[in-house]
N, C-alpha and C positions, 0 to 999 in steps of 0.2 A: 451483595452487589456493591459491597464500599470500596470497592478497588475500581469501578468505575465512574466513581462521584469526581466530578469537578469542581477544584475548591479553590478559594482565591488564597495568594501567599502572599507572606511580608506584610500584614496588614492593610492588602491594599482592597479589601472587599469596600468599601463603598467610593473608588475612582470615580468620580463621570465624567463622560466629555459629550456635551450637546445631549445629554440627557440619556447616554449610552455607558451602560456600565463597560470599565476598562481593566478590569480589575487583572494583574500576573498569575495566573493561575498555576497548577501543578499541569496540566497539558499544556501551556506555554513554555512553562521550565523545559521539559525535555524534548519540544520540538527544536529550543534552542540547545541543550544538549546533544542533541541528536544533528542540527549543522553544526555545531562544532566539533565532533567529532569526525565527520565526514569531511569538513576541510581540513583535520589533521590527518586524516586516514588520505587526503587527496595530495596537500600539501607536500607530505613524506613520501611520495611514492613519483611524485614528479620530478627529481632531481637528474632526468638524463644520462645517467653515468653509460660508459661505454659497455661496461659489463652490468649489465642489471642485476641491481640486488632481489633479492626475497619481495621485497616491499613492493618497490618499482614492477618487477613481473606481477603482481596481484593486482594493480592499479592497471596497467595494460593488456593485462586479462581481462579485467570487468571493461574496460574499453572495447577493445575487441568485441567481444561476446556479444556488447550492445549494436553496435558498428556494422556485424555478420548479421543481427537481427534485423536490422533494419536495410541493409542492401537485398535480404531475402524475403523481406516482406513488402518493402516499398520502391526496392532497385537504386537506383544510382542516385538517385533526386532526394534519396533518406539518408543520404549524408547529413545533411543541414540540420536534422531533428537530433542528431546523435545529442549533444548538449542537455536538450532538454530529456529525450528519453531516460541518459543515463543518470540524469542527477533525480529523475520521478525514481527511477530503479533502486538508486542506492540510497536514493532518501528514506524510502519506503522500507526496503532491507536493514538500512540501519535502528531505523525506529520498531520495526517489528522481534528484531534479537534485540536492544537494549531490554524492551520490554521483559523481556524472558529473562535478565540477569537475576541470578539468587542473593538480591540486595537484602533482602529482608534480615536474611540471621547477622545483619550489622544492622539493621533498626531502620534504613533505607527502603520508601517504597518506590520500585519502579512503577510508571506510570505509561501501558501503549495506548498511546493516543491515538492511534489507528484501530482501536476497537469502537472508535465512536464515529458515527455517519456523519456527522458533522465537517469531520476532517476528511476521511476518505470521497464525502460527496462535491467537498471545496475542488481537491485533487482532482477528481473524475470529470465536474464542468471547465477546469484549465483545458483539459486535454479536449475534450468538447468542442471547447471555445475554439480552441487550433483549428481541428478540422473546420468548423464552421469559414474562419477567417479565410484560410487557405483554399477550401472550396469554393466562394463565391468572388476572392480576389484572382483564382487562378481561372475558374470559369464561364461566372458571374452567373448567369438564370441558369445555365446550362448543366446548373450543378443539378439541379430538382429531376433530370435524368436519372442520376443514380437511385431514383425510385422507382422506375420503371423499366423492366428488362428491354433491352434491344428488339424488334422484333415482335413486340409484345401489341394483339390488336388493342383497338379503341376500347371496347365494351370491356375488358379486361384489365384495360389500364385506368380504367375509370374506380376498380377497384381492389388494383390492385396499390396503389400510388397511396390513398388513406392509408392501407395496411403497411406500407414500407415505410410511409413515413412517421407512423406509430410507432414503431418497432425502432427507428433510428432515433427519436426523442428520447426513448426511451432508455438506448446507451447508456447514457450518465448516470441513471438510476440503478442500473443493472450492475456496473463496472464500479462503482461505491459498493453497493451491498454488501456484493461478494467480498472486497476486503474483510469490509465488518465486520460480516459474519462469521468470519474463518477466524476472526482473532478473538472476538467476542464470546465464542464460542468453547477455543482454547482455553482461556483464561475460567471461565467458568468449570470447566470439568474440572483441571485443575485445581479449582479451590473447592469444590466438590468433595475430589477426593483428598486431599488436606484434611479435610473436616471428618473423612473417616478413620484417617491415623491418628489425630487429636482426640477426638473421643473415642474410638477406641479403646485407649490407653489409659485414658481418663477414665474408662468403666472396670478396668482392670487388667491384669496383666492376662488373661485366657480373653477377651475380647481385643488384646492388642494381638497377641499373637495370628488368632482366625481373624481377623477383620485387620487391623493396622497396619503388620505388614505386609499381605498382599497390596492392600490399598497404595502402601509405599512406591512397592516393586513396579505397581500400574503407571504410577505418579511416574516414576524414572520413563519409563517405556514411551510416557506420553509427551515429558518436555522435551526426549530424542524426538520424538516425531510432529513437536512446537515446533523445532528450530527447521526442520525441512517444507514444513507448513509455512514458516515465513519467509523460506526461501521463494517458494513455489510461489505465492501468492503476491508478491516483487516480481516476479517473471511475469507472471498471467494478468498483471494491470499495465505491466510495460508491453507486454506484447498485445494485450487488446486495443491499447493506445496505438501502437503500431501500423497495424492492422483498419483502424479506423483511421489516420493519416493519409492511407493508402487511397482508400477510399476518394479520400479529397481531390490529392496528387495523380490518382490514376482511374479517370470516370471508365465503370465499365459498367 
């Protein structure tokens, strides 16, 4: 599990500030990594040109994509979240491939930060917080409706309204996890089976052969279906976000 330790860099393990360790960490590092990379990946691909290049069509792509997401999920009023949606999406996307890069055989560890709830669960109360803000500015009491269906008698709503409104706290916890999980998860089988090619091979050349290189072959099979896993999982927190916006913007 040492690929998921948090560990301060630069020597800054004993920072404080107000009695709050502040120390740069390696999950620090590549969150910043990970915006700079994305404002080059945005930067380069905004240049306008009359004929779009390669770049510029990839950027207005993921534009788009988010833009259609959110006109079909929240209608014409999910214009305005496009910004924040797309940058949760490509934030997310980008830190979840960086993570996957095969830094290691140059001595480089990548580091996804998005395998720890800490991050994903910061992320998940942002989005949270949105709705909350936008449901009670947009319709103030009126928002505590969306606990209780239309229609719905008294005795019914007496409990049904606990149960809905469990269930909506509960969002943030729910919409973090699942990152987590999906990435925390990945990474571990992964180094799992690592661990059967290296010993393996280390018991001998007939335990590399049965065990090592299937275990390889898996290994490949599984960082192709990391990188769609992190795709997916960039889709499935922008669209639950989406989806819960909706909610806010549109009481039913």
């Amino acid at each position: 599990m040492h690929q998921f330790t948090i560990e301060p860099l630069f020597g800054s393990g004993n920072l404080d500030l107000a009695g709050y360790n502040i120390a740069f960490t390696n999950s620090a590092l590549w969150m910043a990594i990970t915006a700079v990379a994305l404002w080059v990946f945005m930067i380069g691909g905004m240049k306008r040109e009359l004929v779009p290049g390669r770049w510029q069509m990839m950027v207005e792509s993921f534009t788009g994509f988010v833009d259609d997401m959110l006109e079909a999920n929240v209608g014409k009023n999910g214009r305005k979240y496009v910004p924040y949606i797309f940058s949760l999406f490509m934030f997310i996307l980008f830190a979840n491939l960086l993570g996957l890069l095969p830094l290691g055989v140059i001595g480089l560890h990548p580091f996804t930060f998005t395998s720890h709830f800490t991050i994903t669960g910061v992320l998940a109360i942002i989005s949270f917080g949105i709705v909350l803000i936008v449901g009670f500015w947009k319709h103030g009491l009126h928002f505590f409706s969306l606990f209780i269906p239309s229609g719905t008698p008294l005795p019914m709503a007496i409990i049904i309204f606990p149960i809905e409104l469990v269930s909506f706290l509960f969002r943030p916890f729910s919409l973090g996890l699942r990152l987590f999980v999906a990435m925390m998860a990945g990474h571990v089988l992964l180094e799992v089976l690592s661990s059967f090619v290296i010993d393996g091979w280390n018991a001998g050349a007939g335990y590399g052969v049965l065990v090592g290189i299937p275990a390889f072959l898996l290994m490949i099979a599984i960082c192709a279906l990391e990188i769609l896993v992190a795709a997916i999982q960039a889709y499935v927190f922008a669209l639950l976000s989406s989806l819960y916006i909706n909610d806010a913007e549109n009481l039913h």
